[in-house]
C-alpha positions as CSV (number, residue, x, y, z in Angstrom):
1,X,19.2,-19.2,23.5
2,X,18.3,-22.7,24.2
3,X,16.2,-23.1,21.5
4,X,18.3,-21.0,19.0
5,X,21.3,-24.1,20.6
6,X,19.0,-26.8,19.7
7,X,17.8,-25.7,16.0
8,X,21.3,-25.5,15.5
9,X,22.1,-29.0,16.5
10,X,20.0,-30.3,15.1
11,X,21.0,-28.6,11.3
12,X,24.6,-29.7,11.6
13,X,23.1,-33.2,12.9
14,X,20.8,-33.6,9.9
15,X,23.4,-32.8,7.7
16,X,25.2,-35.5,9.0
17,X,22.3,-37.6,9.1
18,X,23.5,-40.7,8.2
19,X,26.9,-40.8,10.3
20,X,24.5,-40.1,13.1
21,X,22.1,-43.1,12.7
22,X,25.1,-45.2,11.9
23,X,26.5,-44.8,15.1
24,X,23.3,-44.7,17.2
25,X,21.2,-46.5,15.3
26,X,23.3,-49.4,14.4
27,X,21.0,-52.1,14.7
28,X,19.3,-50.5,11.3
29,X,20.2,-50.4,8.2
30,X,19.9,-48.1,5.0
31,X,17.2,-47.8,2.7
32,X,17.3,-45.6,-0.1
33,X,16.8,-42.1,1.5
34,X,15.8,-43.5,4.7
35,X,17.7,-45.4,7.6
36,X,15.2,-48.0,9.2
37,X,15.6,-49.4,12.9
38,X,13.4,-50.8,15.4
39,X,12.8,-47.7,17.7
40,X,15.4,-44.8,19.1
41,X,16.4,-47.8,21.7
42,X,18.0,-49.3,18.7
43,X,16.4,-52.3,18.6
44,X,16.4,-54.3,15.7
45,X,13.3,-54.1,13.5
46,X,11.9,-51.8,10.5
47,X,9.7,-49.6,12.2
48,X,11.5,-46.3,13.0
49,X,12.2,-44.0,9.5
50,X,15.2,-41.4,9.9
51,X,14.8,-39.1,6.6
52,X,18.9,-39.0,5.5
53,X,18.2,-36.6,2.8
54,X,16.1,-33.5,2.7
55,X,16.3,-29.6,3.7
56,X,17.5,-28.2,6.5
57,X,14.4,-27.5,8.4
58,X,10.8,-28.0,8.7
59,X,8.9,-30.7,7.1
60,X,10.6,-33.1,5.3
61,X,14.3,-32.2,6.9
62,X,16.8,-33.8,7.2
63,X,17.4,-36.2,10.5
64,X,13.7,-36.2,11.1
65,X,12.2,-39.8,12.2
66,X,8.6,-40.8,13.2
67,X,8.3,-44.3,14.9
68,X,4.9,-45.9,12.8
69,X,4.7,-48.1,15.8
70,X,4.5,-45.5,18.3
71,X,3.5,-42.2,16.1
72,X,6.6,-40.8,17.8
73,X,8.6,-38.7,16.2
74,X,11.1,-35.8,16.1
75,X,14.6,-34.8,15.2
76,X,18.2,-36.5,16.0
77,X,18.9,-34.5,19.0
78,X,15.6,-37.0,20.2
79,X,17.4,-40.3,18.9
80,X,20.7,-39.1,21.2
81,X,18.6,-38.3,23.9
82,X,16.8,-41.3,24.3
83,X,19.3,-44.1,22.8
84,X,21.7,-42.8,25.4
85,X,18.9,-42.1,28.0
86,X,19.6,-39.3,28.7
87,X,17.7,-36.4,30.5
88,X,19.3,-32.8,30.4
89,X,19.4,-30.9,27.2
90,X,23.2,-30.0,28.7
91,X,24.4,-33.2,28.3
92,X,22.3,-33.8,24.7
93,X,24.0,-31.2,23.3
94,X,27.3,-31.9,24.6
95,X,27.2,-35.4,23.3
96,X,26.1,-33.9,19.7
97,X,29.0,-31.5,20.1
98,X,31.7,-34.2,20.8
99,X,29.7,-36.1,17.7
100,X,30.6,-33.5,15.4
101,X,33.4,-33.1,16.3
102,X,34.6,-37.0,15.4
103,X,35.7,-37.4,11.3
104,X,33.0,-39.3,9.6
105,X,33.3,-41.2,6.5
106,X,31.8,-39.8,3.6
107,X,27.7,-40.6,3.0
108,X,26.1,-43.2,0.8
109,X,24.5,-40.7,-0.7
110,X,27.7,-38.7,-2.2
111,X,30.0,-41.5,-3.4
112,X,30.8,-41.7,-6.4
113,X,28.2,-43.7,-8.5
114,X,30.3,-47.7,-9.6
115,X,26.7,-49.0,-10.0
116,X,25.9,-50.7,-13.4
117,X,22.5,-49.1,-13.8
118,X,23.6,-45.3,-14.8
119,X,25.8,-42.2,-13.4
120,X,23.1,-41.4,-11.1
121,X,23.0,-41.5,-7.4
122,X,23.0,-45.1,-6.3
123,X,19.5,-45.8,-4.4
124,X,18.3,-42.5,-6.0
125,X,14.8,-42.0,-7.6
126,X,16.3,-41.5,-10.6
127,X,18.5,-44.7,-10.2
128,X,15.6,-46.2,-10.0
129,X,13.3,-44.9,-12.9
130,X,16.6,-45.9,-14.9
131,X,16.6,-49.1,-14.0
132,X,12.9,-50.0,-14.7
133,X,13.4,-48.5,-18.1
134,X,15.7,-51.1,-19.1
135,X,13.4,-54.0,-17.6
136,X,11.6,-55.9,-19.9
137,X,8.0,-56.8,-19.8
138,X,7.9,-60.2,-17.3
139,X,5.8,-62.5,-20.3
140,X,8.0,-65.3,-20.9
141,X,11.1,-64.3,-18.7
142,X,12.6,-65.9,-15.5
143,X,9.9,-63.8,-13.6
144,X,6.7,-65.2,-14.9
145,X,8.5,-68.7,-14.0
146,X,8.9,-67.3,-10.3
147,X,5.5,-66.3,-10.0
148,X,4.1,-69.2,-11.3
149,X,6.0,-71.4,-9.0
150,X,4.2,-69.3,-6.4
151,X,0.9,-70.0,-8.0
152,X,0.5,-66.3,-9.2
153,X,-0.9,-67.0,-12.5
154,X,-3.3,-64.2,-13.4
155,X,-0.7,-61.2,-14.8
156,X,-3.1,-58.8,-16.0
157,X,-2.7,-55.3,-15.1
158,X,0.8,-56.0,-13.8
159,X,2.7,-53.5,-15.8
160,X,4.0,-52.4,-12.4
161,X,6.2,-55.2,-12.9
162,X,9.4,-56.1,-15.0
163,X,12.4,-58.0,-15.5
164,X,15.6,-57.8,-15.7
165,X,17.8,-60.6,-16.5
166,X,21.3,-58.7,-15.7
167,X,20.5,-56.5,-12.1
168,X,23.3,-56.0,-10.6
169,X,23.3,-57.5,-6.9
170,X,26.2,-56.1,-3.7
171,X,26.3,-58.5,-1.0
172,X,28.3,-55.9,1.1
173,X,29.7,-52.9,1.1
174,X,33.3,-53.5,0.6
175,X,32.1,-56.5,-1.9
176,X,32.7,-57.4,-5.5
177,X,29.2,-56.6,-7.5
178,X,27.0,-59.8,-8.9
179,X,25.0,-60.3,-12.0
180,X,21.3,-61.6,-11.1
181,X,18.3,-61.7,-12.9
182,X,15.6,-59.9,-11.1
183,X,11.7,-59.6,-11.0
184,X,12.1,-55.4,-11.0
185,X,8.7,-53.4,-9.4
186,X,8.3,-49.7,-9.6
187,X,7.3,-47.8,-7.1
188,X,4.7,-44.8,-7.5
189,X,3.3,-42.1,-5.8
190,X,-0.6,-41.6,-6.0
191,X,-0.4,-39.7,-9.2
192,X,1.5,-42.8,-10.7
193,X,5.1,-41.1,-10.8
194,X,7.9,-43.6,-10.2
195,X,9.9,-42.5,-7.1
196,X,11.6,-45.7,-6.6
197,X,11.9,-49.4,-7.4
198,X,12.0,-52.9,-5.7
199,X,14.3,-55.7,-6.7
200,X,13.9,-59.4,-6.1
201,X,16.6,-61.8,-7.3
202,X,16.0,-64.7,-8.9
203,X,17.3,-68.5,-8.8
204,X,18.7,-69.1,-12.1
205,X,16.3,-71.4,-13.0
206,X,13.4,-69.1,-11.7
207,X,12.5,-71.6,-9.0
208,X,12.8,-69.4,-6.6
209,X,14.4,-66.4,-4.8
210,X,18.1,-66.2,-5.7
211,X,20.5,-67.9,-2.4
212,X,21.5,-64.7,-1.3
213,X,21.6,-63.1,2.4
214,X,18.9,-60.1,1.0
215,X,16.9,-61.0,-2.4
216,X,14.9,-58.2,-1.8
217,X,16.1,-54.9,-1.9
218,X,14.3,-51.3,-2.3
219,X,15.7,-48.0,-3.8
220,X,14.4,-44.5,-4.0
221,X,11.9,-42.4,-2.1
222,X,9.9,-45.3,-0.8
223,X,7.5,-43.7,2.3
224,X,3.8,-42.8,1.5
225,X,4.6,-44.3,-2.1
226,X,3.4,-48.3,-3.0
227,X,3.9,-51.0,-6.1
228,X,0.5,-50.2,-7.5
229,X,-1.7,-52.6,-9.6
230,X,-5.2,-50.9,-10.6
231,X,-5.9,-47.7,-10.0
232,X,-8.1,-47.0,-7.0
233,X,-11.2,-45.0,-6.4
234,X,-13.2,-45.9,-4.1
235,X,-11.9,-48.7,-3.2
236,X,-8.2,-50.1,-2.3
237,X,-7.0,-53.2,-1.2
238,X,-3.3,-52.8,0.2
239,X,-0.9,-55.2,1.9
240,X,3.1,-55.7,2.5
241,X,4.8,-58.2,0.0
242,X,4.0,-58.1,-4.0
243,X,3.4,-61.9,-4.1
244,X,1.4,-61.6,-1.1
245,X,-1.1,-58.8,-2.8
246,X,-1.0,-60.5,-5.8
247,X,-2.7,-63.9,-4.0
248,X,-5.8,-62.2,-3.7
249,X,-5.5,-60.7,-6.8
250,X,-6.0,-64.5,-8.8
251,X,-9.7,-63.7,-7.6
252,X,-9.9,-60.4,-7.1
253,X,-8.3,-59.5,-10.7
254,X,-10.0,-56.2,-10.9
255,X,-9.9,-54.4,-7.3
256,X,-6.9,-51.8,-7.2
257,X,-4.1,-53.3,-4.6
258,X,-0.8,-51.9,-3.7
259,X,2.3,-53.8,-2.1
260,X,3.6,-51.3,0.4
261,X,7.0,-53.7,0.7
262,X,6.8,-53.4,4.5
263,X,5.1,-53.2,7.6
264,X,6.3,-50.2,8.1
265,X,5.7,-48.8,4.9
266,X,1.7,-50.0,4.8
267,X,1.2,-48.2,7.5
268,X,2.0,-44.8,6.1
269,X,0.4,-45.4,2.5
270,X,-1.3,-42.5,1.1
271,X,-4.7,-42.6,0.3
272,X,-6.2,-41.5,-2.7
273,X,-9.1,-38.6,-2.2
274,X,-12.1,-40.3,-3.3
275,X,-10.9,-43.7,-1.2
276,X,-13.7,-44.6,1.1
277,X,-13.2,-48.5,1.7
278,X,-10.0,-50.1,2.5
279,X,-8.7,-53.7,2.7
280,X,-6.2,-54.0,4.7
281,X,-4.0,-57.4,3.6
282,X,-2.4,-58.3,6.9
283,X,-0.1,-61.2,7.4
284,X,0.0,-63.3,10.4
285,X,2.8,-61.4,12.7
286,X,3.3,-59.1,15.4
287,X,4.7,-56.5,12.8
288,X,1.6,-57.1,10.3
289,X,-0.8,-56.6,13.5
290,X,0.7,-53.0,14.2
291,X,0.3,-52.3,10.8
292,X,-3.2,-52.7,10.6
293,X,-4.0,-51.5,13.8
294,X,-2.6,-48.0,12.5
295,X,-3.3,-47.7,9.2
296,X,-7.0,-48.5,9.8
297,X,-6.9,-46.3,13.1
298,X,-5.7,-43.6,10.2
299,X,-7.8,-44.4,7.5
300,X,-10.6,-44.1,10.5
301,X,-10.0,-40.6,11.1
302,X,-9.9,-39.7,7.5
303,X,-14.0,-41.0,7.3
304,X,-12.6,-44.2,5.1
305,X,-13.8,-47.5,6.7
306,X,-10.9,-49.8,6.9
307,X,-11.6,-53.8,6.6
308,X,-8.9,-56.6,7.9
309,X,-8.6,-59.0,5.3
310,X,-7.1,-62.4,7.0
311,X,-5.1,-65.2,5.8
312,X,-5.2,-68.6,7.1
313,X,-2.0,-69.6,6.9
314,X,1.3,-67.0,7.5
315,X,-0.1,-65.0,4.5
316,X,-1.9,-65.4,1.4
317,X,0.7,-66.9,-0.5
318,X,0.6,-69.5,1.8
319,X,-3.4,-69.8,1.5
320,X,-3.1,-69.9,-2.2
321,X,-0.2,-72.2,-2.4
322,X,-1.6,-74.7,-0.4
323,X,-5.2,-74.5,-0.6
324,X,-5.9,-73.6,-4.0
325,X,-7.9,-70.8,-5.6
326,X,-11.0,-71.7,-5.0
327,X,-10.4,-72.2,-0.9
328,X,-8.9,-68.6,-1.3
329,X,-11.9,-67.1,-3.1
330,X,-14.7,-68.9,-0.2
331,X,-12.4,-67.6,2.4
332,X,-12.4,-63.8,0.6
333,X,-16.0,-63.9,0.0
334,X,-16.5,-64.3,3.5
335,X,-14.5,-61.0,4.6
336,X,-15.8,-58.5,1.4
337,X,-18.5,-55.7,1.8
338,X,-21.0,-57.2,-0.5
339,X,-21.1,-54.7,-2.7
340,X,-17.3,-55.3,-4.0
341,X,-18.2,-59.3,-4.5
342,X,-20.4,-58.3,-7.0
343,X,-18.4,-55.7,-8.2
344,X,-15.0,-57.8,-8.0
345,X,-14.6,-61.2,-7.5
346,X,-15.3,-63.4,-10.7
347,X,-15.9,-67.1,-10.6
């Protein structure tokens, strides 16, 4: 009976998936299908993944988090337990009773599309394969100008990139809706189907971001998936940020790399079948260390050797930035298998 109680809750819960991490999760916030947080104490941070969309059971439901941080994981009967601290499954279940019981304001997910991009679901795949369709090709646009500025020069095999000179930017909620231009990224799955996108908005000038409290935003079905550039075999380079991957990349222009957008995120990439070396590009931080330290405790227990790839500076936009290409390739040379300097670096 207890556990017929439980798989209950926790069904009505997931349906309500969002209203729940809302109110015990509110130091997160919403990311396409996903609310991000810290950890089920609620502390600030992007490390913890509650799935707001799904079925109602088993894999891939509903309400269910993991903790990449941790590896814990489990349903949102676990996030009321332990946010509140509590012990009994009594008192769990009377607290998701009286939960339920409260109105809750209608999801993200069901409004009522007022977005510019199409009439789907705002933050939806879909949304997002729509609006990388009407990107244009970065050559020549506010974009390249960005990039530039951040001495990313070398745009071959970037088609994972667009722009898009009218992307429609919310500051809030309950705010009016902005027209930005915006360097536009889609984001794949390992077979190369988009399942989401990534927006940073631009200065007007292309100088720079765009002053705004969030320039960078993601949509869609974001975890496991990457911005890809190359396709990988054997070998896979894979970091956070796009301008961050793309550093390397001025001297590395033909190993595969993918921008995972997050901490978080690189460490639950996917790894291609025939991967059997990986870079990972870490950035200087507490968050970049527990990224590497469990995607390359993963990629370890797959039989792929995993290989730290260290900046200098904060991360390798800074080392390129300020020391130039050719510090950037002595310092990569240094931290390659052999075999992929011959194989990848030029110069």
């Amino acid at each position: 009976m207890l556990r017929h109680d439980a798989s209950e809750l926790a069904i009505r819960l997931g349906r309500e998936a969002e209203a729940v991490c809302r109110h015990y999760l509110s130091s997160g916030h919403r990311a396409g299908r996903y609310w991000l947080v810290g950890d089920v104490q609620n502390n600030p941070g992007r490390s913890l993944f509650v799935r707001l969309t799904g079925r109602e059971t088993g894999k891939g439901a509903a309400g269910k988090w993991t903790d990449m941080a941790t590896g814990e994981h489990g349903d949102l009967l676990d996030i009321i337990r332990q946010s509140l601290g509590l012990v009994d499954f009594k008192d769990v279940a009377e607290e998701a009773r009286r939960f339920l019981s409260l109105p809750h304001p209608e999801p993200e997910k069901t409004r009522i599309p007022t977005g510019p991009i199409s009439s789907s679901v705002p933050g939806s795949p879909e949304a997002a394969r729509r609006l990388f369709a009407m990107a244009q090709p970065i050559h020549g646009t506010l974009a390249d100008i960005y990039l530039n500025g951040r001495a990313i020069t070398r745009l071959s095999g970037t088609t994972a990139l667009r722009y898009h000179p009218r992307c429609y930017y919310r500051p809030g909620e309950q705010s009016p809706t902005e027209i930005r231009p915006a360097l536009v990224a889609a984001v794949t799955d390992l077979s190369g189907h988009q399942t989401g996108a990534h927006r940073t908005w631009l200065a007007p000038d292309g100088s720079g971001k765009a002053a705004v409290e969030t320039p960078r935003r993601a949509m869609g079905d974001l975890l496991g998936h990457a911005v890809r550039f190359g396709a990988a075999d054997e070998v896979l380079a894979a970091g956070e940020g796009i301008e961050t991957v793309l550093s390397p990349r001025q001297v590395l222009p033909h190993m595969p790399m993918l921008a995972a957008l997050s901490a978080a995120h690189l460490a639950a990439i996917l790894f291609p079948p025939s991967l059997r070396r990986l870079y990972v590009v870490r950035d200087r931080d507490p968050a970049g260390d527990g990224a590497r330290d469990g995607l390359v405790a993963r990629a370890a227990s797959l039989g792929i050797k995993a290989m730290s790839l260290t900046p200098r500076e904060g991360d390798f936009n800074d080392d390129l930035r300020r020391h130039g290409a050719n510090a950037l390739r002595a310092a990569l040379k240094d931290q390659l298998h052999p075999e992929d300097i011959r194989r990848f670096m030029e110069g």
